[in-house]
C-alpha positions as a LaTeX table, in Angstrom:
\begin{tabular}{lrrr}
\hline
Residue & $x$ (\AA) & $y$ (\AA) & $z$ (\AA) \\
\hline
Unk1 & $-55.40$ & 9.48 & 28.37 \\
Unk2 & $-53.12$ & 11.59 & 29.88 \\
Unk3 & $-54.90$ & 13.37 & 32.45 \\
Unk4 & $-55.25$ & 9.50 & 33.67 \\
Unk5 & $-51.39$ & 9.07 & 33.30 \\
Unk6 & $-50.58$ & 12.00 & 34.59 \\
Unk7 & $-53.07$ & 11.68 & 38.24 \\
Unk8 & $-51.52$ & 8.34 & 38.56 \\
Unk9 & $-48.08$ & 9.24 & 38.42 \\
Unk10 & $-49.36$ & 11.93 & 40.91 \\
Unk11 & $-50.55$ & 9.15 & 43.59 \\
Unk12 & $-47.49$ & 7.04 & 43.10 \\
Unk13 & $-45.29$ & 9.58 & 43.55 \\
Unk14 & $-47.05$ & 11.37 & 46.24 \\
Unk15 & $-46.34$ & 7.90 & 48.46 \\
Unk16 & $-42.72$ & 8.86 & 48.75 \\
Unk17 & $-42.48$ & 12.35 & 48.61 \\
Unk18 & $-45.07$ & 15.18 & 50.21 \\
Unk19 & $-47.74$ & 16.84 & 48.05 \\
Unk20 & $-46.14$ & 19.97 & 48.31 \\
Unk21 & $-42.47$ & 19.16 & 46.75 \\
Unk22 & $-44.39$ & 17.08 & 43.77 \\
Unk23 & $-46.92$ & 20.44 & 43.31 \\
Unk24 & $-43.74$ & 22.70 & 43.55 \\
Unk25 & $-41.93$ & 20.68 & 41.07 \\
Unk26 & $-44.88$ & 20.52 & 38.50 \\
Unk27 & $-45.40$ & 24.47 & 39.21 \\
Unk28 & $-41.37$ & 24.86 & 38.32 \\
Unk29 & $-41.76$ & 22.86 & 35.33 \\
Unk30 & $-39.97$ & 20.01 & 36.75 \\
Unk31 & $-42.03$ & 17.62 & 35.85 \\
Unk32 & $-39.38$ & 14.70 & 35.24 \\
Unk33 & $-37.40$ & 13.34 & 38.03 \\
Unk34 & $-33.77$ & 13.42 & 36.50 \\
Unk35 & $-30.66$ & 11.87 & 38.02 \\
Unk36 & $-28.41$ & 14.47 & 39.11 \\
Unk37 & $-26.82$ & 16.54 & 41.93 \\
Unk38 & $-27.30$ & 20.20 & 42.98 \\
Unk39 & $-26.23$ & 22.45 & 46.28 \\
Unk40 & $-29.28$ & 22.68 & 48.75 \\
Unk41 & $-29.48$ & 23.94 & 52.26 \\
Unk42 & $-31.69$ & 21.09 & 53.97 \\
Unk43 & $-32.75$ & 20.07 & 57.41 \\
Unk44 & $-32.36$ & 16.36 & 58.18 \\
Unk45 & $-33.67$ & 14.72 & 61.25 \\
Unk46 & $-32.67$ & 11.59 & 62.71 \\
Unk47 & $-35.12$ & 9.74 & 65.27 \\
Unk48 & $-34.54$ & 6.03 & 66.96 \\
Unk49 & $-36.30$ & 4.68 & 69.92 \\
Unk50 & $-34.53$ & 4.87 & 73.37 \\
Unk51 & $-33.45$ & 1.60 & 75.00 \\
Unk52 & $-34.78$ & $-0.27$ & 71.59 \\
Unk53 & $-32.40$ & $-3.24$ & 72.47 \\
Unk54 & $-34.05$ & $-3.95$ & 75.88 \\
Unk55 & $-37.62$ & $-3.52$ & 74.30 \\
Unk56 & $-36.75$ & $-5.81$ & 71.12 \\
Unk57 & $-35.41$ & $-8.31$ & 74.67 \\
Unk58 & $-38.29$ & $-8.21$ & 76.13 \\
Unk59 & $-41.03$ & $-9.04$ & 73.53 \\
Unk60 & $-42.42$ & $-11.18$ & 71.50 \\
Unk61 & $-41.20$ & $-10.85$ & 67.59 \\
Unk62 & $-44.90$ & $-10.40$ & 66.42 \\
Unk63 & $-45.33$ & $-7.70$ & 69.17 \\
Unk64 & $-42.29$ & $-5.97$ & 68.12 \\
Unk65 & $-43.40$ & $-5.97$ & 64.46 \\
Unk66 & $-46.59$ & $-4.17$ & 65.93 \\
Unk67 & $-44.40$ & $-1.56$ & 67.82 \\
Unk68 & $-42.67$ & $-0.41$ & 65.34 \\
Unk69 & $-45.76$ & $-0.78$ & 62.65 \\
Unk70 & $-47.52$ & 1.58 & 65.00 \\
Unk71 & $-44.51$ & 3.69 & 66.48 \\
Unk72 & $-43.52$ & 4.22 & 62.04 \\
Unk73 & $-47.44$ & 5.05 & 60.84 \\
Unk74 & $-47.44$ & 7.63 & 63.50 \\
Unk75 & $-43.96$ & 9.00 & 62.93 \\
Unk76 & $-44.20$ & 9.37 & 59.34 \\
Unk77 & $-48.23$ & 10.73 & 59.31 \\
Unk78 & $-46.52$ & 13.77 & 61.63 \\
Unk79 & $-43.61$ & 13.75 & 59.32 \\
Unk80 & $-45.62$ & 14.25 & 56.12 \\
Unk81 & $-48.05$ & 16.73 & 57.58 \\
Unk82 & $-44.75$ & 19.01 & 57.91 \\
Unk83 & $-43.82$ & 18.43 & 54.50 \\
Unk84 & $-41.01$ & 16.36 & 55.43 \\
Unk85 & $-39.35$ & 13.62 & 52.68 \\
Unk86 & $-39.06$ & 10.56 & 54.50 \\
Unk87 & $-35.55$ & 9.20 & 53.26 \\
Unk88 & $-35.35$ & 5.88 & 54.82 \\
Unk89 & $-35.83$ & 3.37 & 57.91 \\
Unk90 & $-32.93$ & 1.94 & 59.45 \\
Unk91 & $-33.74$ & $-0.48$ & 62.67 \\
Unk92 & $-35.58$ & 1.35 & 64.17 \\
Unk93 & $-34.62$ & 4.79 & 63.13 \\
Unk94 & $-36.30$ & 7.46 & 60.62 \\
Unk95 & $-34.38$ & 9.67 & 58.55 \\
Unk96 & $-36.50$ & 12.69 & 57.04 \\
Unk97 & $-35.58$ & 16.02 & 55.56 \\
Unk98 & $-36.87$ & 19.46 & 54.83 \\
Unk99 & $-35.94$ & 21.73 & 51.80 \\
\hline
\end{tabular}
């Protein structure tokens, strides 16, 4: 069925990118993510944890992993709620964008 199909794709795709932008898209007839390249005017943010080292030195590996579980949940919930597009995680860093 593809109401089905199409309300699936919906949820998967919702996991990686904000309501919003997959709404927008639909609404623009974009319905099909194609590979390409096009001029945008974006914000991107950068975050990473002060004195991460000395924390990561100072811990237990399992308590780490629970940090940054916790500290990354949080980050992203407030990043989504703002209609940002998480990019990607690196250490302990999040890179997001708008537009």
């Amino acid at each position: 069925d593809q109401v089905e199909a199409l309300s699936n794709a919906m949820v998967s795709f919702t996991k990686y990118i904000p309501k919003e932008v997959v709404k927008d898209m639909l609404a623009a007839g974009r319905g099909v993510a194609e590979l390409g390249m096009e001029p945008a005017h974006l914000c991107v943010m950068f975050s990473d944890i002060a004195k991460f080292t000395s924390i990561c030195e100072s811990v237990t590996p399992k308590d780490l992993s629970y940090l940054l579980n916790a500290y990354f949940s949080r980050c992203v919930g407030i990043l989504v709620r703002h209609n940002a597009t998480v990019d990607k995680f690196i250490g302990d860093a999040i890179m997001a964008f708008w537009g």
